[in-house]
C-alpha positions in Angstrom: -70.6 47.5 5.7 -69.0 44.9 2.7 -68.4 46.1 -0.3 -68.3 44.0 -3.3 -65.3 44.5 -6.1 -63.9 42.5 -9.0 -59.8 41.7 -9.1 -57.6 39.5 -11.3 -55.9 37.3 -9.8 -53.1 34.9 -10.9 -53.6 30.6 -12.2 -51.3 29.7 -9.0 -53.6 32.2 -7.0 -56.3 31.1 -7.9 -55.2 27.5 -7.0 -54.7 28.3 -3.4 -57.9 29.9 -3.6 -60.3 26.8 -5.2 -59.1 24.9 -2.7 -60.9 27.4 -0.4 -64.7 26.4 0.6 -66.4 29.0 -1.2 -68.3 30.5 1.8 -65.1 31.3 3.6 -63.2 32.6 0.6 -64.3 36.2 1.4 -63.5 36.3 5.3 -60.0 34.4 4.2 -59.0 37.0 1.7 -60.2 39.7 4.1 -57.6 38.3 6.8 -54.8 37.7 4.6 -55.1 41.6 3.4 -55.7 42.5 7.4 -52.5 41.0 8.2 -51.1 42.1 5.3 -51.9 45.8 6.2 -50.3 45.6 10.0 -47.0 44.1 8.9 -46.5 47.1 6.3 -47.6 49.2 8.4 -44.9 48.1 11.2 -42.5 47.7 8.0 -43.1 51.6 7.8 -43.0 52.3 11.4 -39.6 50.9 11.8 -38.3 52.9 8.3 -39.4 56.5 9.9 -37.5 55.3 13.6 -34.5 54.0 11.9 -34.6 57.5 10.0 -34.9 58.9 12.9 -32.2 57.4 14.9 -29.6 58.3 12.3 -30.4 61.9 12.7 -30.0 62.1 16.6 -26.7 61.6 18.0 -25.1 59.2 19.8 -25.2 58.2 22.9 -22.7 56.3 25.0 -23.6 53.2 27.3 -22.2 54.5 30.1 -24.4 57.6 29.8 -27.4 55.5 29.5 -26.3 54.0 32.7 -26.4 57.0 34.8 -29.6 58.2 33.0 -30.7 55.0 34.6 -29.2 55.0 37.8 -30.5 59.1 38.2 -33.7 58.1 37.2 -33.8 55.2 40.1 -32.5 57.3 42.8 -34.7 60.2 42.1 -38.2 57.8 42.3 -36.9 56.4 46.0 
């Protein structure tokens, strides 16, 4: 279901927009805010896991390695 709602928008906004065939203005805005939504969204993603990783310690590459290498032998 659409909803209908009234914003202000910018002169330079509302340049891009004019320029805009009016039946498509609606879907356009509604795609620029969907996209808009997934990259802050993966913004925020990547925030908590950076958090994250500074709170667990560290591991070496060479441990890594034999996670690895453990991991193979034990599936054969």
């Amino acid at each position: 279901m659409s909803k209908r709602i009234n914003i202000m928008i910018d002169e330079d906004t509302w340049g891009v927009l004019a320029r805009i065939p009016a039946g498509e203005r609606s879907r356009t805005i509604n795609e620029a805010i969907r996209d808009w939504a997934v990259r802050r969204r993966r913004r925020d993603a990547v925030r908590e896991m950076d958090a994250l990783r500074m709170q667990l310690p560290k591991v070496s590459t060479e441990e890594v390695a034999m996670w690895v290498r453990d991991d193979r032998e034990r599936r054969r």
